[in-house]
VOROGU-878782 format. One line per field, with one value per residue (C-alpha): x negated, y negated, z negated; residue in three letters; residue number from 1. Coordinates in steps of 0.02 Angstrom, whole numbers, plus 50000, padded with zeros to 5 digits. Layout:
! residues N
X = c(X,...)
Y = c(Y,...)
Z = c(Z,...)
aa = c(ALA,...)
i = c(NUM,...)
This chain:
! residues 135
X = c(50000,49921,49917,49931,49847,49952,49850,49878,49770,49622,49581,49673,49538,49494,49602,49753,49718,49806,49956,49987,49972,50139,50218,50211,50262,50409,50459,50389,50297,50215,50329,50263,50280,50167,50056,50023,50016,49871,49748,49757,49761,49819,49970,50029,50003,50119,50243,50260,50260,50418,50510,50472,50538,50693,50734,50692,50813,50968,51060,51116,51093,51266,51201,51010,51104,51242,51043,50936,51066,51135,50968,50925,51085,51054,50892,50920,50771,50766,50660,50723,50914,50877,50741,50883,51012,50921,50845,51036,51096,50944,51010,51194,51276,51437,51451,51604,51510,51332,51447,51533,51372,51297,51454,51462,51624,51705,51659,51829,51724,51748,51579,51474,51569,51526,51322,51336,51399,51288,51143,51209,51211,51035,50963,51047,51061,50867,50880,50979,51148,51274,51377,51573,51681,51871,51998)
Y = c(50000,49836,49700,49526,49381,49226,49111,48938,48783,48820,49005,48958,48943,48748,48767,48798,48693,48527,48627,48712,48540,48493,48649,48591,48415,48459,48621,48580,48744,48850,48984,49154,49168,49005,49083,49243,49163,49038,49171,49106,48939,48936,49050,48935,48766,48861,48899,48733,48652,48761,48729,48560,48548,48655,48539,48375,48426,48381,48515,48450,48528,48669,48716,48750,48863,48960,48987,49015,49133,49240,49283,49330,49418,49532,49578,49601,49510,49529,49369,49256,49273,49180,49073,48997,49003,48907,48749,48760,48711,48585,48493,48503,48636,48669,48839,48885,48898,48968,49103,49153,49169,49298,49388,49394,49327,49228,49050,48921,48793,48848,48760,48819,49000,48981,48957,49100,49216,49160,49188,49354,49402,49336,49432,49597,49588,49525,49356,49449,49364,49401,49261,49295,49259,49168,49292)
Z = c(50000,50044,49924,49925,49838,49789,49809,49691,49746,49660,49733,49929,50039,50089,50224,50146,49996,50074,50130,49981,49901,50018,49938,49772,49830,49920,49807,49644,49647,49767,49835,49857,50024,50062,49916,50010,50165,50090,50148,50321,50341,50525,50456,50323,50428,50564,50443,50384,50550,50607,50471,50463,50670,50610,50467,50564,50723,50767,50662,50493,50308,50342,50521,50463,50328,50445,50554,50404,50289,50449,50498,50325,50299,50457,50414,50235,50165,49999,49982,50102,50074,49905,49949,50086,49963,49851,49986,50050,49871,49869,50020,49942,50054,49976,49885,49990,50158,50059,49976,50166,50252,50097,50120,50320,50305,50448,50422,50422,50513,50713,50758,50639,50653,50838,50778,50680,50813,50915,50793,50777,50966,50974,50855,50878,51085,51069,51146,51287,51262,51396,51479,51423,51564,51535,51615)
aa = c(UNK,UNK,UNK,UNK,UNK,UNK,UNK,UNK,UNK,UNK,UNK,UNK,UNK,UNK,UNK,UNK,UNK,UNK,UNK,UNK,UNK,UNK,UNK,UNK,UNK,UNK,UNK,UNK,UNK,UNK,UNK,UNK,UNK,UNK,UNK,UNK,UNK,UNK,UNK,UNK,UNK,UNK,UNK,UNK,UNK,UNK,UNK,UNK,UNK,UNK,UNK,UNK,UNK,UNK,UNK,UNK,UNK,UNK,UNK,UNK,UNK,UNK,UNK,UNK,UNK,UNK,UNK,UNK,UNK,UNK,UNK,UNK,UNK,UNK,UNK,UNK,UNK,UNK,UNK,UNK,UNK,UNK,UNK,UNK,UNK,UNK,UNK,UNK,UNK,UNK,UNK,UNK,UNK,UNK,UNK,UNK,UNK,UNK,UNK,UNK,UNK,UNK,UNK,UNK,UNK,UNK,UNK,UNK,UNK,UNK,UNK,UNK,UNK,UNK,UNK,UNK,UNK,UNK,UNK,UNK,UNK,UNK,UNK,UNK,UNK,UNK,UNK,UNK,UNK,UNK,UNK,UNK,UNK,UNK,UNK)
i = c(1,2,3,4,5,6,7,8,9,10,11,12,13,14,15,16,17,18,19,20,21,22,23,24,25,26,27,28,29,30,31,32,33,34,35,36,37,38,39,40,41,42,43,44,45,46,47,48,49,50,51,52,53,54,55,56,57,58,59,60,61,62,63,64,65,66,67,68,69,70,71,72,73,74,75,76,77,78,79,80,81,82,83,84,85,86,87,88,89,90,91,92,93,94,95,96,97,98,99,100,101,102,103,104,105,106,107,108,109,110,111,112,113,114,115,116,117,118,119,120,121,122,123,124,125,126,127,128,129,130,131,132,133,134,135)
């Protein structure tokens, strides 16, 4: 079984000590996942940069979470289902729609239901999402 170091500021290698830096600033802490991904500096800045584009785009604080939670929720990731859960209560995403998506339950919102279908086909069709025709 491999193991993992969680790195803190101090033992990160200088790479990664700036970035983990930004962790603490923005989280208050380091989160495990950017602790164990400290080893490789190039991983970590990566990270951040993606999520920083996601969370800087044109989708708002409920459409990040529909992405974020129904990915998680497919996959069954035991860490990021409440990492998400948590930023989504962070940026005020009402329990109500945080509570649906954990549950896979059909959202009352027909946009953001519409996301999450879509985020659905994409992930289980592999990016191969088929055009639906009107009949």
């Amino acid at each position: 079984m491999t193991k993992f170091i969680l790195h803190n500021v101090d033992t990160a290698p200088e790479g990664s000590k700036l970035l983990l830096e930004d962790s603490i600033k923005h989280f208050g802490m380091i989160p495990n996942l950017h602790a164990v991904m400290a080893e490789s500096p190039q991983l970590l800045d990566a990270y951040q940069f993606m999520t920083d584009k996601v969370l800087k785009s044109s989708f708002n604080a409920e459409e990040v979470t529909v992405l974020w939670l129904t990915i998680d929720v497919e996959h069954g990731c035991h860490y990021c289902v409440p990492a998400h859960t948590a930023i989504a209560y962070q940026m005020q995403v009402k329990s109500e729609l945080i509570q649906s998506l954990l549950k896979g339950k059909i959202l009352k919102n027909p946009k953001l239901e519409v996301l999450r279908q879509l985020t659905l086909s994409v992930i289980r069709e592999r990016g191969k999402v088929g055009k639906k025709t009107n009949r």
